[in-house]
N, C-alpha and C positions, 0 to 999 in steps of 0.2 A: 345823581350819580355819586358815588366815593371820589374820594381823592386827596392824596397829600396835602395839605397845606399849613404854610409857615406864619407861626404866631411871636415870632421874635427868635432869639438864641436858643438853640436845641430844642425848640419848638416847632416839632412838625406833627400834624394830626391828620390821621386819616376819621376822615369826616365827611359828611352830604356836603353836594352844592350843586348849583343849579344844570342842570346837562346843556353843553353846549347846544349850540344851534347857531344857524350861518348869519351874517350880518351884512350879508351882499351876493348878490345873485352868483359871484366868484366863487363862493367859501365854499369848502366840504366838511361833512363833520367824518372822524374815524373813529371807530371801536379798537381801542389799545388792546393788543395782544401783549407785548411786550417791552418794559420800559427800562429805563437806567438809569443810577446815581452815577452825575461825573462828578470829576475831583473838584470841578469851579462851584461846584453846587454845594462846598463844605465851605465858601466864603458868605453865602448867605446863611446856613447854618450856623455859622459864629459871629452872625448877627450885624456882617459887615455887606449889606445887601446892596443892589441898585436902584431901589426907591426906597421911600418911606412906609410905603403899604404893608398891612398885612393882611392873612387871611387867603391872600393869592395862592392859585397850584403853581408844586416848583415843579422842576422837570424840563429837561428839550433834548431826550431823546427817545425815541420813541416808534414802533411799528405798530402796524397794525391792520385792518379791515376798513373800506369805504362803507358808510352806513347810507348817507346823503349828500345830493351835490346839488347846488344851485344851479339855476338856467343856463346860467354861464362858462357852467363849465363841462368844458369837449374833450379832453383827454383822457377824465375818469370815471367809470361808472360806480354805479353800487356792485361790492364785493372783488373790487379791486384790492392785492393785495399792497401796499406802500410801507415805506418808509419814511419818515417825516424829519427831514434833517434839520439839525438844533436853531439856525436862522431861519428868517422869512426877508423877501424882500415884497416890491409891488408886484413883482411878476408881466411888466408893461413895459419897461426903459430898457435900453441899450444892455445896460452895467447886468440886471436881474435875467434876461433873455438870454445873455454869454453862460450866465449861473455864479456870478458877479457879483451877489445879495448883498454883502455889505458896503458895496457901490452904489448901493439904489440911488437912482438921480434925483427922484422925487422924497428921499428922505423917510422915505416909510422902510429901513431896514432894521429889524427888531429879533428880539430872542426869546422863546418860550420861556414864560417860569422865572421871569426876572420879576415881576408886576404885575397887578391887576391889568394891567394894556392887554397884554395875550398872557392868559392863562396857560400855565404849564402841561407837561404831559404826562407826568406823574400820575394817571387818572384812569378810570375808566373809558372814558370817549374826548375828545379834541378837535377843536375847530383849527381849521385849516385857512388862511386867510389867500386870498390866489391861487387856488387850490392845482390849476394846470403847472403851475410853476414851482411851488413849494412841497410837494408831495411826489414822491417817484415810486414808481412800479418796483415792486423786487422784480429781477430777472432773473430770469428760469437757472437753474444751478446755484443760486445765493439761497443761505436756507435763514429764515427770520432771524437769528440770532446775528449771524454776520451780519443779516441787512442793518440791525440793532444798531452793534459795533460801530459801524460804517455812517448813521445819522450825523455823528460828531465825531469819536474818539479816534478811529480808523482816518481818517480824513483830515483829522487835526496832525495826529503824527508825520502821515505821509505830507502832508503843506511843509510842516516843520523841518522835514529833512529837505524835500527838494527847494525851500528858501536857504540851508547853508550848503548850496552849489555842491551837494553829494554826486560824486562821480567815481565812475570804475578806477579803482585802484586810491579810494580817497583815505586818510585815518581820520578817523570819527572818536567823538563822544557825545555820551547823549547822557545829561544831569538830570537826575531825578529818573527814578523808574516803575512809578503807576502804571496804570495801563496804557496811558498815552506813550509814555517813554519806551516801555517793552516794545509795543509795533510800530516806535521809532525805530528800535533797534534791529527790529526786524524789515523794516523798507528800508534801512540803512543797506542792508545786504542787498536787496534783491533791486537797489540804486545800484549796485557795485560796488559796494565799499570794501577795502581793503582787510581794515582788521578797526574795529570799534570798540572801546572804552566805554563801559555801562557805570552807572555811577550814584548810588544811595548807600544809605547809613542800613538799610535793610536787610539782614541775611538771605531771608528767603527769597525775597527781590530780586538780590544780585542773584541767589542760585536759578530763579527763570534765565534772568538775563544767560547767564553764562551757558545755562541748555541750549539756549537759541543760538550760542556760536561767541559772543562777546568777551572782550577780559572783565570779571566784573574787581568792580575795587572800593573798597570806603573811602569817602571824601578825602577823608586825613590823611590817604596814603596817595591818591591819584595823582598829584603835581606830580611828585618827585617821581613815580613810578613810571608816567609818561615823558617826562627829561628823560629818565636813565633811556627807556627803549628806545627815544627817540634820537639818542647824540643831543639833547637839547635840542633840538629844532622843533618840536612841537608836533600840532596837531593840526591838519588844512581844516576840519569844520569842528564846530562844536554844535547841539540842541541844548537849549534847558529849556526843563518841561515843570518848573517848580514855580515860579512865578514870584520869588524871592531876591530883595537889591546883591544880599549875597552870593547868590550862588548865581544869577546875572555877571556879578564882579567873577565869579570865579570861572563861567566858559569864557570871558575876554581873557584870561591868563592861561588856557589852556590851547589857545591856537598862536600859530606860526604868524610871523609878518605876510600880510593880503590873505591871509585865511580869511573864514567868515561865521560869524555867530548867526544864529538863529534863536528866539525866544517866541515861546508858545505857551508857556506857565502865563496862568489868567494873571494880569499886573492890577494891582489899587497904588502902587508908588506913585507920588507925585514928586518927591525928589531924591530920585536916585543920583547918588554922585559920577556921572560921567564919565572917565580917566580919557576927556577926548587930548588929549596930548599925546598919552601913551597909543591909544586907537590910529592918530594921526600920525604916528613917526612908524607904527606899522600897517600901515596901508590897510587894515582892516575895514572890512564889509561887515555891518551890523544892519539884520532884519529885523523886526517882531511885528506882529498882525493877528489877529483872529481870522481862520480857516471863514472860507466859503466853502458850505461842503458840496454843493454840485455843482463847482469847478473842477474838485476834485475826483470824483467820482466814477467820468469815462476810463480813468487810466487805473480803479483801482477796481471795476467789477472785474475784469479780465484777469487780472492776477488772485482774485479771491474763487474767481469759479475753477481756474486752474490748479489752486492749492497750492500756489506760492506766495502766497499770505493767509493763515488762520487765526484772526484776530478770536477767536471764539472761544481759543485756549488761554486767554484770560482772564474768561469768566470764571469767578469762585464761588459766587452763591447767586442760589434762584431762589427767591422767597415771593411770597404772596406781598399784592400789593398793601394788606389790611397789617404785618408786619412793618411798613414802612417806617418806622420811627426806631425801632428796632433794627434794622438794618442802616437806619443813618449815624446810630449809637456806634455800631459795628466797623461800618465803614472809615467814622474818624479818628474809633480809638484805635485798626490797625488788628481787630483782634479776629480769633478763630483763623487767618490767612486772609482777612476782607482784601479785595484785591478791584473787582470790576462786580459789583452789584444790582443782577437783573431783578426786578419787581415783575411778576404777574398779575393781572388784576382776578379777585377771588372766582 
């Protein structure tokens, strides 16, 4: 089969390699219909990876078509349509059965496209490792591209917000506005948020953001702008969705005493400077985590088939998967409006 694969910094080639096939009576393999670059996938791009490997597909988002399923497995058949969200767990433990994945007790929770372990989905077809528990059906009213969305980036947002305790009538900001942050900004509202502060150095960014309902504002100007409207008292939650020690430092400066930060931006910080004194004299609530995305997911089909979330109007480009390097070129340097990046395979 073709498929993306990473040969160090800005080295991604679309190339043969071997076509999946199952490695336990559990796995299924799927024919990728459609895939996507996330923003954590530009950390291995720039050559600051999770293993040493190379050669690997990247990739962990991804839909598609059931090709083949092992003995073992009873949920899905061939020509099931799925969705393949960005983790896997065992699919057997407590933690994996809840939809828990990166709980797994047994310690097999893992990520597409990180390493040669489980190859990405960047690809023509993918194995599925537990396939009854790591691959879900689209449901009837989701159309591929949403189910797409929703493998990770959809899933991550909405984790994001309801980790900094979003409630009706709450003010919000959400740092950084990729497409994760945009449908923060947008489950921001349909949590009940009051009035939300969007926040990148981006024009066209901010001018999504602000279609969707938000103030949008450049960094340089958001503190003060948030004191003024606020009397100084701040802001009860913040998101950051950049994965940077600064703008980390900067949602702890943008919420109220017992507000609460959330961070969702992929972190490689091994020593961020802390301000736990300043944290501690305000009563602050601090989260961060990588999403489980079929935790997420019961509460977020229903609002996507109703059309109180269209994570789909993010998407900017649909290119063929044999452009792929072309598209990652695109996606980093910010050009043409690169925004949320679907691949098709040719």
């Amino acid at each position: 089969m073709k498929a993306l694969r990473y040969y160090g910094a800005r080295d991604v080639r679309y190339e043969g390699m071997d076509d999946p096939a199952p490695q336990s009576v559990r796995d299924a393999v799927v024919k990728v219909e459609a895939c996507s670059i996330c923003g954590s996938d530009l950390h291995i791009y720039h050559g600051h990876g999770f293993s040493e490997d190379i050669g690997f597909c990247v990739g962990h988002e991804a839909v598609g078509e059931v090709v083949e399923v092992g003995g073992g497995v009873h949920r899905l058949k061939v020509g099931d349509k799925v969705m393949i969200p960005a983790a896997v767990g065992c699919g057997s433990c407590r933690a994996c059965l809840a939809g828990v994945v990166n709980l797994c007790e047994f310690g097999q929770g893992s990520c597409y496209g990180l390493s040669a372990r489980l190859q990405g989905s960047q690809a023509e077809a993918v194995r599925v490792p537990a396939a009854d528990a790591n691959a879900v059906k689209v449901p009837d009213g989701v159309s591929i591209e949403q189910a797409l969305m929703m493998t990770d980036a959809l899933a991550t947002a909405w984790y994001g917000v309801r980790n900094a305790d979003v409630a009706p009538g709450s003010s919000v900001a959400v740092i950084g506005l990729g497409p994760i942050g945009l449908m923060a900004v947008d489950s921001a509202f349909v949590m009940g948020a009051h009035v939300v502060y969007a926040i990148d150095p981006i024009p066209e960014r901010r001018a999504l953001a602000e279609a969707a309902g938000a103030i949008a504002l450049h960094p340089d100007e958001a503190l003060e702008r948030i004191k003024q409207d606020t009397k100084g008292r701040k802001l009860d939650c913040a998101v950051e969705v950049v994965g940077a020690d600064a703008t980390v430092d900067f949602a702890l400066r943008l919420v109220r005493p017992r507000g609460t930060v959330s961070v969702i931006g992929v972190q490689q910080s091994r020593r961020f400077p802390f301000p736990l004194e300043r944290a501690f004299a305000a009563g602050l609530t601090f989260r961060t985590g990588t999403c489980s995305v079929p935790e997420e997911l019961p509460a977020l089909f229903p609002l996507v088939q109703s059309g109180r979330l269209k994570p789909e109007k993010y998407i900017s480009h649909r290119m063929p998967l044999s452009e792929g390097a072309e598209a990652y070129r695109l996606f980093e340097a910010r050009e043409a409006g690169a925004l949320k990046m679907v691949l098709v395979p040719d």
